[in-house]
C-alpha positions in Angstrom: 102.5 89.6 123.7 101.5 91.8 121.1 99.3 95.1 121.0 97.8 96.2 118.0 96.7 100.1 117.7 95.0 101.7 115.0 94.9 105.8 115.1 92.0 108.1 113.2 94.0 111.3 113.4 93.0 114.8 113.5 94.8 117.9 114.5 93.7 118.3 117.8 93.3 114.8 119.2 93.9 111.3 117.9 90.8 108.3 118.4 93.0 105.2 119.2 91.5 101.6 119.4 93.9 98.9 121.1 93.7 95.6 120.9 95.7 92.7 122.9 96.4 89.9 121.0 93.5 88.1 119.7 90.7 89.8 122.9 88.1 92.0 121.4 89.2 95.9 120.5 89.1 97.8 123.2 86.7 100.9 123.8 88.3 104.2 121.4 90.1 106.6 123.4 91.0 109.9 123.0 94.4 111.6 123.0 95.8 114.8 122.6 98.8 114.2 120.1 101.6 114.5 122.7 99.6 113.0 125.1 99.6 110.1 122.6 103.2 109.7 122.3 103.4 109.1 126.1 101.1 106.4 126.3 102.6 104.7 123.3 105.7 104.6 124.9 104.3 102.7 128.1 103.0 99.8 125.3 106.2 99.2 124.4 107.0 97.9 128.4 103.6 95.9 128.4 105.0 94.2 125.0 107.1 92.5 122.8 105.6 93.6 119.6 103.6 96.9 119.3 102.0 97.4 116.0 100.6 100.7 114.9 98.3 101.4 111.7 97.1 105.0 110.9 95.8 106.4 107.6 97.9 108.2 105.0 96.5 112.3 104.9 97.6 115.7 105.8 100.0 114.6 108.3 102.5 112.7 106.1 104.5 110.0 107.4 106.6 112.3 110.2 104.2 110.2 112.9 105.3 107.0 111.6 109.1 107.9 111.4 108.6 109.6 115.2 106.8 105.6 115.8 110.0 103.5 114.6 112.3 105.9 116.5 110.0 104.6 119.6 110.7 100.9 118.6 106.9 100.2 117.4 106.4 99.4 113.9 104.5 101.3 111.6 101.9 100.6 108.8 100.4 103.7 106.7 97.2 102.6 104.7 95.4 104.5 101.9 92.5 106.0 103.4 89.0 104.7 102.9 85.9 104.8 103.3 85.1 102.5 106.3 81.5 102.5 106.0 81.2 98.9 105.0 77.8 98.3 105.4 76.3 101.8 103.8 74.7 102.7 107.1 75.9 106.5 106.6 76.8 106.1 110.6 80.0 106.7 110.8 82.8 108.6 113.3 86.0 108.8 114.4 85.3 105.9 117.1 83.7 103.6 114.7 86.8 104.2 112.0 89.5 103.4 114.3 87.6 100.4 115.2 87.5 98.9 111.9 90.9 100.1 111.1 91.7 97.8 114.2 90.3 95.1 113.0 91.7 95.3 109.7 95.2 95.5 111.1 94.4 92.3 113.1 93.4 90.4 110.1 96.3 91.9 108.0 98.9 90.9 110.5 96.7 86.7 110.5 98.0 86.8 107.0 95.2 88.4 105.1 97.0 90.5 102.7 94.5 92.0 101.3 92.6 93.7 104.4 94.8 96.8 104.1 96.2 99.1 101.2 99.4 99.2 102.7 101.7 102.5 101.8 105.3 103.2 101.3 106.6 104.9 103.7 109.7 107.2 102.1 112.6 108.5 103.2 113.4 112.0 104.2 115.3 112.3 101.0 113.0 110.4 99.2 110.6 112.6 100.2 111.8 116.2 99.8 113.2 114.9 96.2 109.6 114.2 95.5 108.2 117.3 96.6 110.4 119.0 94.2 108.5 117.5 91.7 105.2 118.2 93.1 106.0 121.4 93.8 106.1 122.3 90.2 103.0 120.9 89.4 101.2 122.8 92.1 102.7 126.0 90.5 101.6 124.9 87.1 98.1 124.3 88.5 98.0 127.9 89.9 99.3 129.2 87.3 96.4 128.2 84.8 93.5 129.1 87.3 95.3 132.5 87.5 95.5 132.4 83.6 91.4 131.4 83.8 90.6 134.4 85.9 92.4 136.5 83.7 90.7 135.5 80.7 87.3 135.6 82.6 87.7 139.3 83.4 88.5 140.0 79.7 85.9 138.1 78.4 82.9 140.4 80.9 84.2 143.4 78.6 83.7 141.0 75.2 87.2 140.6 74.6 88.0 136.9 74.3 91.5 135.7 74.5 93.8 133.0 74.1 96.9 131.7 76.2 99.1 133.5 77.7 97.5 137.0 77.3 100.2 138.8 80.1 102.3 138.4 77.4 103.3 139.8 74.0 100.8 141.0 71.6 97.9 140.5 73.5 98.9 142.6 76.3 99.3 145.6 74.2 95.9 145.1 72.9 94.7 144.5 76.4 96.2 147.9 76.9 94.4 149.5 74.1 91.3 148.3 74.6 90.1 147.9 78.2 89.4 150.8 80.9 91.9 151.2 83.6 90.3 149.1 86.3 90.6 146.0 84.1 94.4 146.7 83.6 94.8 147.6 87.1 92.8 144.2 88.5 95.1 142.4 85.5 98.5 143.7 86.5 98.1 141.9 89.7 97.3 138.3 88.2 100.2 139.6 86.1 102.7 139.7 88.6 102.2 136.9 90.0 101.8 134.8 86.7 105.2 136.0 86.0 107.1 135.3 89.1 105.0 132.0 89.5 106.4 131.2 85.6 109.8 131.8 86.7 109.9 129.5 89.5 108.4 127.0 87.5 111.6 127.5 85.0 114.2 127.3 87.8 112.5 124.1 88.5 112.6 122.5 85.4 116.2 123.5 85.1 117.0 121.6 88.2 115.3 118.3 87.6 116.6 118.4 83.9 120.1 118.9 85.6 119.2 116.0 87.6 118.4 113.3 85.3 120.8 110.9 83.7 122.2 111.3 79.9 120.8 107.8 78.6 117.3 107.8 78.1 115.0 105.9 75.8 114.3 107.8 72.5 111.8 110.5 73.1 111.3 110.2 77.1 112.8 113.7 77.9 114.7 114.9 81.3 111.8 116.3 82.7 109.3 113.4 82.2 112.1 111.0 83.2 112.8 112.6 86.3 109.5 113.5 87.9 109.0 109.8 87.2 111.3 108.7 88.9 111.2 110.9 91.5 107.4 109.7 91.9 108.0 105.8 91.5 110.9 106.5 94.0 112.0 102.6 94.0 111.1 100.3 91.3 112.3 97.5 92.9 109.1 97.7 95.6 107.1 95.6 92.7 107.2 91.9 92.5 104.9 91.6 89.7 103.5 93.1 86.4 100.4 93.4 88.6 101.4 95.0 91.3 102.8 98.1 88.8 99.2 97.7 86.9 97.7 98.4 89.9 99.8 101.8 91.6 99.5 103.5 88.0 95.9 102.9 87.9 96.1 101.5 84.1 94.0 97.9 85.4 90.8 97.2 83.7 87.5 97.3 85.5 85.4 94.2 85.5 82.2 93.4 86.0 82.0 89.1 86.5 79.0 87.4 88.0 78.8 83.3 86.8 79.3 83.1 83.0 78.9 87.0 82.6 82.4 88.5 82.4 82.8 92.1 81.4 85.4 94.0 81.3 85.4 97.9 81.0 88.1 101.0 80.8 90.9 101.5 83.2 90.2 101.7 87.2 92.2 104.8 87.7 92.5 103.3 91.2 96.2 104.5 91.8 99.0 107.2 91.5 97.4 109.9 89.2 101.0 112.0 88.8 102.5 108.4 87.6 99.4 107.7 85.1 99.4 111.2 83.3 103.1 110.8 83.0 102.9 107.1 81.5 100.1 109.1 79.3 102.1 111.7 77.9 105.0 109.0 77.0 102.4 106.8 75.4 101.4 110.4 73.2 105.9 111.0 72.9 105.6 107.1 71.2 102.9 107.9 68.6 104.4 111.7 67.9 107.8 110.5 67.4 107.7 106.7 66.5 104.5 106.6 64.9 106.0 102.9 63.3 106.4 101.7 66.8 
């Protein structure tokens, strides 16, 4: 016998659907998480194969790892919208309910009814978040650069990068009233320790990454990479890489009208901006190539 379950999570309660082998989906139900886990248990007893499909989101992939401990096995997808037929009508019920039925037409051999994800390891994962980590601090620490600049710029004083720094700061100094400097003093503190994390980051994925690389590539970019791609091996085809980096043409075909346009950017955006940056390292250091 086999059960198929598809979950549309939320903090508070999960919206299963179950279906029994090949019967029609079962009315949604609603579970508290724990509550959840319980139930999921009994399926196992009622039998031989329990299959459970759930979206990837906030909650990572500790459910799924919590699942296979349980026996069941697991499929992440990339979310979606699952409003098929554009009726703007949709809700949790009616998402697990297609989810269902995608998982039962996944597991009939049609491939392509679900984005399936990776799930990682727990040392795949935490040496990934290193890597993201960084860029989050990176991101904060050029909004906190914008607002800085934004403050300067109400008193007409326009400036340019890092202006906690240096020069500028002693004009800054010089030139505003004291509740700028005060209000900028606190974006400077926290630029500065938010730069110095980023720093002992580097450092330890530079430390990290092996002495042979290709001409150019650089520790850091190798190693966030890799980090991100996590297993290479995962791809069977040229496609398949196309496809996670984003870098696939669209296309527009309809009979004898075949037109192809820029890249989907339907993918891994950390993975594409680093394959963009090595493509820029190629021209700015090979410019023969």
């Amino acid at each position: 016998c086999l059960i198929k379950i598809a979950i549309d999570m939320h903090l508070r309660n999960y919206r299963v659907v179950r279906q029994i082998e090949s019967s029609q989906p079962q009315p949604a139900q609603r579970f508290a998480p724990e509550a959840f886990y319980g139930w999921l248990e009994k399926q196992g007893g009622l039998a031989e194969r329990v299959v459970v499909c759930y979206e990837a989101g906030c909650f990572g992939y500790e459910p799924a790892r919590r699942m296979k401990a349980m026996g069941v096995e697991v499929y992440v997808i990339a979310p979606q919208d699952w409003d098929e037929q554009g009726k703007r009508q949709v809700n949790d019920k009616h998402d697990a309910l297609v989810i269902c039925r995608r998982l039962s037409e996944y597991l009939a051999g049609h491939h392509k009814a679900l984005s399936i994800v990776r799930i990682p390891s727990p040392e795949e994962e935490a040496r990934r978040a290193q890597g993201r980590l960084r860029e989050q601090l990176c991101r904060q620490i050029r909004r906190m650069q914008a607002m800085g600049r934004s403050l300067l710029l109400q008193r007409a004083m326009a400036v340019r990068g890092r202006w906690w720094r240096g020069r500028t700061w002693e004009q800054i100094l010089a030139a505003m009233p004291n509740w700028v400097i005060a209000q900028l003093e606190i974006w400077k503190g926290f630029l500065e320790l938010a730069e110095k994390q980023v720093r002992r980051l580097e450092m330890e994925l530079k430390k990290a990454a092996p002495r042979q690389l290709f001409f150019g590539e650089g520790e850091l970019t190798h190693e966030l990479l890799a980090r991100e791609l996590i297993d290479p091996q995962r791809f069977r085809n040229a496609r398949q890489v196309g496809n996670y980096f984003g870098l696939c043409p669209s296309e527009s075909t309809s009979d004898q009208r075949r037109r192809m346009g820029s890249i989907t950017k339907h993918g891994n955006p950390r993975l594409r901006r680093l394959m963009v940056e090595l493509a820029w390292r190629v021209s700015h250091f090979q410019p023969s190539y």
